[in-house]
N, C-alpha and C positions, 0 to 999 in steps of 0.2 A: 551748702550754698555754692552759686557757682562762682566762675572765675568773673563773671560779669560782672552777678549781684555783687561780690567783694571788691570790687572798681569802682563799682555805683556805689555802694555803703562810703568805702573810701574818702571820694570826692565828698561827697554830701558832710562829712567829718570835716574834712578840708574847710569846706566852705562855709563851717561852723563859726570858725576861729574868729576871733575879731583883725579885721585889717591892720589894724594899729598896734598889734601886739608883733612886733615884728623879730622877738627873740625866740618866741615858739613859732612862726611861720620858718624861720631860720633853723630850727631844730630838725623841723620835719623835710623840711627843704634838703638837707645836708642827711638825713633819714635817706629820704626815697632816690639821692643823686647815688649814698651807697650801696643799698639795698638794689636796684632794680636796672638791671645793664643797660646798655644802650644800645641803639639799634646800628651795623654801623652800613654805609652805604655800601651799594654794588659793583663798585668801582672794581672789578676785578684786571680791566687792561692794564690799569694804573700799578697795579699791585706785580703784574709780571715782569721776572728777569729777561731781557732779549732772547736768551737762549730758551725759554717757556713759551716767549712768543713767536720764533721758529720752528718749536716740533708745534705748537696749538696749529699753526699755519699748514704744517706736513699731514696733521690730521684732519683739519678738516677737507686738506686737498683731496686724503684717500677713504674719507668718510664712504661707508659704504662699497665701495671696490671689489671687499671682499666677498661679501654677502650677494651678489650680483654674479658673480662665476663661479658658484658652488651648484654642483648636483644636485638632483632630487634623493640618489641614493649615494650617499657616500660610503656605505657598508660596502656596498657590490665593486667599486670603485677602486676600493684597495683590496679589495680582495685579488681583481683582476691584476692591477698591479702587481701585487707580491706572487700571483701566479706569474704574471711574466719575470720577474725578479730572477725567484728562485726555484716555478717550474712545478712540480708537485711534489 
């Protein structure tokens, strides 16, 4: 069965119970609040230290930077370098 069908099975179970029975709605209720995590919001600005939101800030200032002034060959590149370095 999938993750679905056992969500749709679920409910349908759920929506068995009598309304008025409200010590088994309470059972399952206090069930599914422990069993089944909760989702929590995306609030990640909120969740940051100042100093998290200084370097995020320094990052996305140099987002890319790097990737933009690299070579097509960087092999050849140090090579030539280290010839001029240290010569052959």
């Amino acid at each position: 069965m999938t993750a679905l069908g056992l969500k749709q099975s679920s409910v349908n179970l759920i929506n068995q119970i009598d309304d008025k029975d409200t010590a088994l709605l309470e059972k399952v209720y206090l069930f599914l609040t422990v069993n089944v995590p909760t989702k929590k919001e995306e609030n990640k600005e909120e969740e940051l230290t100042p100093e998290q939101k200084r370097r995020l800030a320094l990052v996305d200032k140099l987002c890319g930077a790097f990737s933009a002034c690299q070579t097509v060959d960087w092999k050849k590149d140090k090579e030539e370098y280290m010839l001029e370095k240290y010569g052959q």
